[in-house]
N, C-alpha and C positions, 0 to 999 in steps of 0.2 A: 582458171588457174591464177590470173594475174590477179582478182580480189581475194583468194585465200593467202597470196603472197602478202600482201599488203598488210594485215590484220598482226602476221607475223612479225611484220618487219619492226611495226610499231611497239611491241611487244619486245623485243630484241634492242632497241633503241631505248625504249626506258630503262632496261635492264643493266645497257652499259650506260647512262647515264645514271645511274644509282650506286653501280660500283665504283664510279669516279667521283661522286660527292660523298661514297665513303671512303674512299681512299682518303681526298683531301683532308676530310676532317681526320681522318689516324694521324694523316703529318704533322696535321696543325696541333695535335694535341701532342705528337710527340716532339714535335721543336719547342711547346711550351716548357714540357718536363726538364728537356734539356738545359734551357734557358735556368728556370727555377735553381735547379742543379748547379749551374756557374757561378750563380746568383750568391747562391748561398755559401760557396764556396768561399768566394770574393768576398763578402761581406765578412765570414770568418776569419779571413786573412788580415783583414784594412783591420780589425776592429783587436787581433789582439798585436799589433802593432803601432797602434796608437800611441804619441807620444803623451797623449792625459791621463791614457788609462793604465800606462803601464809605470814604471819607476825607467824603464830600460832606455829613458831619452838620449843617454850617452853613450857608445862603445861600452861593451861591460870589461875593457880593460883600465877606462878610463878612471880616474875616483872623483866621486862628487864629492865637491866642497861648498859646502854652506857657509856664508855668513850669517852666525848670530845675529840676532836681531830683532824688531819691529819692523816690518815693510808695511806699505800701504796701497792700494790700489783702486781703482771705479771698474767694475764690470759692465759692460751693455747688454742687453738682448731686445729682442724682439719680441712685439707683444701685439695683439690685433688692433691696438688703440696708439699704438707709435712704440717708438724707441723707450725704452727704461731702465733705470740704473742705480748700482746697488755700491755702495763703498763697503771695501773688504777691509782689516787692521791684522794681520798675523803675526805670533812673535816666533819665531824659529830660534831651534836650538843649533848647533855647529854640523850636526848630523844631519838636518835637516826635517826634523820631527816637528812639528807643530804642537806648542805647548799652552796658548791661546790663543784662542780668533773671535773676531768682534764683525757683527755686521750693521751697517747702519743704512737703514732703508733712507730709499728718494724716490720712491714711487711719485710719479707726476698726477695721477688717478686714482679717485679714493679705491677701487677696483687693485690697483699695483700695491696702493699702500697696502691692502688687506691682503695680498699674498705676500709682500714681501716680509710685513707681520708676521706672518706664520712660519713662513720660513726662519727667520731670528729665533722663533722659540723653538725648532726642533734640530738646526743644524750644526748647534757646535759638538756635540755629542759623536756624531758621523767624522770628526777633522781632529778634534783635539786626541793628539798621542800617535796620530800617524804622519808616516812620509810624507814631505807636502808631492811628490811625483807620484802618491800613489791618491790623493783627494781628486776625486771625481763623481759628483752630487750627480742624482739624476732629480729626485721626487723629493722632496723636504715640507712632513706635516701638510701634503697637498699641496703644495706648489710647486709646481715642474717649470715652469718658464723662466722664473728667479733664479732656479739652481743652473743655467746657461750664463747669466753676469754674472755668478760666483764665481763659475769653472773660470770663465774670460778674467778675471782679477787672481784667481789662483796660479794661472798662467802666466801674467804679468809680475807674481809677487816670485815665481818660484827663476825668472829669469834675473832680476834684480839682485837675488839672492844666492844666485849661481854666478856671480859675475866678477 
């Protein structure tokens, strides 16, 4: 009797160990979803609150006032070959519309030079005639790293010119 028990037991033993490495893994895949789930939420929230991505940087009881003008700015970014940087030239209208923008590359790398190149030929098209609160580059003619020292000198021009 005590070797038929045995065969049992063992058999019994695997069985609740199997329903406990399924169990674990249900949780672990449903604390991921959850996760995913906050995630996303969170990121929807941060992102249409952004003070670059939106016009809405001020109280909307506030009034933005612009100075006319030409401002100037250097944007930075980061690039896998070091620091690089782009001068921005905007001239704003009193409303704060951008009426031209000029960029002038400083790539330290002929690699920076050649996106930042590209970037100059396809991004005034994207700026000129809107809000500068609402200019926020991502990709420009293939270059995505550039358009991060734009945003960084949009940012600097749009505070200059709110001030």
């Amino acid at each position: 009797m005590d070797s038929s028990h045995s065969p049992n037991k063992a058999v019994i033993g695997v069985i609740v160990i199997a329903l406990l490495a399924i169990a674990a893994t249900a949780a672990i895949v449903l604390g991921q979803n959850n996760t995913s789930k906050d995630t996303n939420v969170s990121d929807t929230a941060s992102a249409s609150v952004s003070p670059q991505a939106s016009t809405t940087t001020q109280p909307t009881n506030a009034p933005t006032n612009f100075k006319s003008g030409t401002y100037n700015a250097t944007g930075s970014y980061q690039t896998p070959g070091g620091l690089e940087s782009i001068a921005v030239s905007v001239t704003l209208g009193g409303d704060g519309t951008i009426t031209d923008a000029t960029v002038t590359p400083e790539g330290k790398t002929g690699e920076a030079q050649e996106y930042q190149d590209k970037f100059v030929s396809g991004f005034k098209s994207q700026v000129v005639g809107k809000k500068i609160g609402e200019v926020q580059l991502s990709r420009v003619a293939g270059s995505s790293l550039t358009s991060g020292g734009f945003n960084d000198a949009i940012a600097d021009i749009e505070k200059q010119a709110n001030a």
